[in-house]
C-alpha positions, 0 to 999 in steps of 0.5 A: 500500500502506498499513498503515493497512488490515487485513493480508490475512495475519498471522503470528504464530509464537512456534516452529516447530520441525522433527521433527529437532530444527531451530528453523525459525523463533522470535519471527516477527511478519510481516503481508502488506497490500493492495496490496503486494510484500515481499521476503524477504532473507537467507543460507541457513538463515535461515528464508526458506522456513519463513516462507513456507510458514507463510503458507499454512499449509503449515507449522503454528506450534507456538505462534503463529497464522495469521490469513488474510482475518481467519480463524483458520487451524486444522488443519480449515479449511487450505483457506481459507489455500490459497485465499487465499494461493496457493504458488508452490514454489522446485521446480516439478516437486513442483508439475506433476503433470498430463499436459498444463499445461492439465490441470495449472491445471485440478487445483486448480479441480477440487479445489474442486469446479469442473469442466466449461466454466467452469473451463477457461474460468479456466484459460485466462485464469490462463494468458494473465495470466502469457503463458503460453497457448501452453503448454497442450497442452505436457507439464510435464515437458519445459518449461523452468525459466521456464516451469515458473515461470509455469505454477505460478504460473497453477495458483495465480492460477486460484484467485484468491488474494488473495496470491501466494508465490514460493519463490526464484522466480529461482533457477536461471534465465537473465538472459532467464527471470528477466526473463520471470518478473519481468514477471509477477510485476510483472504480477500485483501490477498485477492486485491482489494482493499479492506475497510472494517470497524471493530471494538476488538483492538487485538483485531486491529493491531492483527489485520490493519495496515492503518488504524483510524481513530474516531471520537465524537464524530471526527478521525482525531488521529491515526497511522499505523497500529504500532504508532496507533497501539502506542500513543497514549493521549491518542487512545485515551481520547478516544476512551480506548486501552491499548491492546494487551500485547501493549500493556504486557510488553511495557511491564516488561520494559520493551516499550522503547525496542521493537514495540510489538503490537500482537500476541505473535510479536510480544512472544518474539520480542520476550524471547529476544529480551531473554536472550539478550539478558542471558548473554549479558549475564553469560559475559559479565561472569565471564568477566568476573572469573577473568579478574 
């Protein structure tokens, strides 16, 4: 990912306010690039949703504009941002809304003018990519939270977006589940397209995401990358949020100021160095000793 290349969607959103009064959303500048998974953190209320939903121009800035693959998104050209920046909603039941899932893929080919062979054809692979091909003929109903996950997400990947957006696509989920839907996640960044999520699990984040974004009260107050992010006290604690535990862990052992892991994977290593630094140095200051 480079920001050097033009920004696959860019946001800019001056206001957004909701029919009751609520300020979603204020002074928002936020691009999506190539090549690239951000996560969006930070406490309930902040606008994490709003923000999304205006990627895709689900939701309109009152003032501001949303520019996708270089287009100006406007109230008579809505499509092109859904095709190009597919939604995959926190809840997946407003989403399925066929008899059978494979039917369920099929529907956003079908609103495009795409029908017969060669659409189920796409259907099909939509649904291999996010391993979920044994589901086809299931009822969406009566599947599983995961599951409702993954087939959502081929319902937009059949499309061939070139970003993807997952609403808290965790929330509610198992350790077994999120591993599942956090492998395909991880698998459709690997097919090029970049990823856009938000999530309250700051362990997520620190896994998955190129780039962090924090949000409070309406607005990105900040962002960079998850070891800049994970680190910046006064950044988190605007946002009312604790750093993720590999964090915490790492500066109890005094290893904040080194390598600064930021995941379970690099705090292991990073203990493991720590201790074998120590040891040498134990090792050279006896030999030493026994050398006077």
């Amino acid at each position: 990912m480079s920001q050097t290349d033009s920004p696959l969607v860019d946001l800019r959103c001056n206001a957004h306010t909701y029919p009751d009064g609520t300020v979603g959303m204020h002074d928002v500048d936020f691009s999506v690039y190539p090549d690239e998974v951000v996560a969006l953190v930070g406490g309930n209320g902040a606008g994490k949703s709003t923000l999304l939903e205006h990627l895709n121009a689900t939701l309109m800035p009152d003032e501001g504009e949303l520019v996708v693959d270089g287009i100006a998104v406007t109230e008579d050209n809505k499509p092109h941002a859904r095709k190009e920046v597919g939604f995959v909603f926190q809840d997946a039941d407003t989403q399925l809304v066929a008899p059978t899932v494979l039917d369920d893929v099929l529907f956003g080919l079908q609103n495009y003018g795409m029908a017969g062979e060669e659409a189920e054809h796409r259907a099909r692979e939509a649904l291999a990519t996010v391993d979920a091909a044994h589901l086809e003929d299931r009822v969406p109903h009566y599947l599983s939270g995961g599951e409702k996950r993954l087939v959502g997400l081929a319902g937009v990947l059949v499309l061939e977006p070139s970003v993807v957006v997952l609403d808290e696509p965790l929330a509610g989920l198992d350790p077994e589940r999120s591993q599942l839907v956090a492998q395909r996640i991880r698998q459709v960044h690997k097919e090029g397209i970049s990823v856009v999520l938000s999530t309250h699990d700051l362990e997520f984040a620190a896994e998955i995401a190129d780039r962090v974004c924090v949000m409070a009260d309406g607005n990105v107050v900040g962002g960079g990358t998850p070891r800049e992010v994970f680190y910046d006290d006064d950044l988190l604690d605007r946002a009312n949020l604790r750093p993720p535990a590999a964090v915490r862990i790492a500066r109890d052992a005094g290893l904040e100021g080194s390598t600064r892991p930021v995941t379970e994977a690099e705090l292991v290593e990073a203990l493991s160095d720590h201790e074998t630094l120590s040891e040498t140095i134990r090792t050279e200051s006896l030999d030493g000793r026994s050398g006077d």
